[in-house]
C-alpha positions as CSV (number, residue, x, y, z in Angstrom):
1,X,3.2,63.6,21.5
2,X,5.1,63.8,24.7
3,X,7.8,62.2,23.8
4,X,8.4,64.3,20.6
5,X,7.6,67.5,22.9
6,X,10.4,66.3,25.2
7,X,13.3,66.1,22.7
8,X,12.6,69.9,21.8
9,X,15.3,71.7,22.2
10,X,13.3,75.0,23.0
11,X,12.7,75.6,26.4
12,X,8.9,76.5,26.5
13,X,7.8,73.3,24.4
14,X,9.8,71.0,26.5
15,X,8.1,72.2,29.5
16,X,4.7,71.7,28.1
17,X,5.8,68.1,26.9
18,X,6.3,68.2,31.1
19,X,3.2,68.8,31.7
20,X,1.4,67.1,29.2
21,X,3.6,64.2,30.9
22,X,2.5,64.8,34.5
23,X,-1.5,65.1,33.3
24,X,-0.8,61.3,31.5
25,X,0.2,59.9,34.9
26,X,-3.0,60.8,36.3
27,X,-6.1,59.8,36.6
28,X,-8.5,59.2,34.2
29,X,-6.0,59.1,31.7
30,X,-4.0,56.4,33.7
31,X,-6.3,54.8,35.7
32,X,-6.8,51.7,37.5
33,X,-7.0,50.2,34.2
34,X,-3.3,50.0,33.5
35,X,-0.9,47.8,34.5
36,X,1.9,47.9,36.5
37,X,3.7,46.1,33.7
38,X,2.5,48.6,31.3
39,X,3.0,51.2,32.8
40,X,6.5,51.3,33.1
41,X,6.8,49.7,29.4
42,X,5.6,53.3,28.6
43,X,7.6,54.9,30.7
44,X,10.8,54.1,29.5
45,X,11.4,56.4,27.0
46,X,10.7,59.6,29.0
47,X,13.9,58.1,31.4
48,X,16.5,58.2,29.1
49,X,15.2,61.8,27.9
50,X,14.7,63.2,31.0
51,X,17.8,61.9,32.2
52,X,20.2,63.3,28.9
53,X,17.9,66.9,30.0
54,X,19.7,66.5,34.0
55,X,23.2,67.2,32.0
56,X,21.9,69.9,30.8
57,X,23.9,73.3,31.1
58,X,20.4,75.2,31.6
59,X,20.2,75.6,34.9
60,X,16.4,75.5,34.3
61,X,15.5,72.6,32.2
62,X,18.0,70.7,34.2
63,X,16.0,71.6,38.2
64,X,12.5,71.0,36.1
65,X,13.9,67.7,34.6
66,X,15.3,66.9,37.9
67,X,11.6,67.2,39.7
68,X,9.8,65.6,36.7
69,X,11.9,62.3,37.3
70,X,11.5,62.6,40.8
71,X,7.9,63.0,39.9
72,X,7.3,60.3,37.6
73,X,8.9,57.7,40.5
74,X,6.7,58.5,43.2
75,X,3.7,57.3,41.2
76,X,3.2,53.6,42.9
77,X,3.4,51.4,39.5
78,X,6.8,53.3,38.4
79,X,9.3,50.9,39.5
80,X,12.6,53.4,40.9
81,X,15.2,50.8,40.4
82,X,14.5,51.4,36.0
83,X,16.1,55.2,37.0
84,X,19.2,53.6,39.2
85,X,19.8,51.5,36.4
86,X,19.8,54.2,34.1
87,X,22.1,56.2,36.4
88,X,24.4,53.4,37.1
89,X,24.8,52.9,33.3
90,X,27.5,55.2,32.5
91,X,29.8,53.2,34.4
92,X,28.9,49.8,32.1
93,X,32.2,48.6,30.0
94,X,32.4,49.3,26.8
95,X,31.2,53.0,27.4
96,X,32.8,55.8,28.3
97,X,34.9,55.9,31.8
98,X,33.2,57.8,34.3
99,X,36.5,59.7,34.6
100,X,36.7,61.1,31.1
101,X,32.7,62.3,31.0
102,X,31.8,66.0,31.8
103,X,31.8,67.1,35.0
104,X,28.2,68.3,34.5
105,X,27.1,64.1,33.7
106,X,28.3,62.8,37.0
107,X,26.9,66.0,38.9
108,X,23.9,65.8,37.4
109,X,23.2,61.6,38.1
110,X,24.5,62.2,41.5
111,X,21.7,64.8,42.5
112,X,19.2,62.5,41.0
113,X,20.7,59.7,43.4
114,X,20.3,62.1,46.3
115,X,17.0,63.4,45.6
116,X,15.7,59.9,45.4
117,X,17.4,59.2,48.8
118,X,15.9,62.3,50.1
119,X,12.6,61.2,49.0
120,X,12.7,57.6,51.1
């Protein structure tokens, strides 16, 4: 349901897909129980979303997306190299050149790089 929640395009629902999100990564819903392995099976969907929502031109969905990345990597099972390779993916061949993407793409992966350095 999150994951439908989080490809809304209205503001209000996505944030609630955010929550509903942050309450899954918790215990009891995700407790000892679950796997490292598991874990980050499940969470690889949300990157790519939450990620696309960081190019955002909403000033808002793009800070909250920011923080709920940022959030989802400092549980212990989430593995933070899954979001560098995510970021580093725009550069991949066969894709677009980093030079001819928006400006807003490469701001917006570059923040998440420096929050994640901030964090360590």
């Amino acid at each position: 349901m999150a994951n439908i929640c989080c490809r809304d395009k209205l503001l209000q629902i996505y944030l609630i897909s955010l929550k509903l999100l942050e309450k899954a990564m918790t215990p009891p819903i995700c407790g000892p129980d679950i796997t490292p392995k598991r874990m980050n099976h499940e969470v690889t969907p949300f990157i790519k979303l939450l990620l696309s929502k960081t190019e955002e031109l909403n000033y808002r969905a793009r800070e909250v997306s920011q923080s709920a990345l940022i959030g989802l990597f400092r549980h212990p099972y989430i593995n933070q190299s899954r979001l560098i390779d995510e970021i580093i993916a725009m550069t991949d061949k066969g894709k677009v050149k980093p030079d001819k993407l928006p400006d807003r793409i490469i701001l917006g992966r570059l923040e998440l790089v420096h929050l994640l350095l901030m964090e360590d």
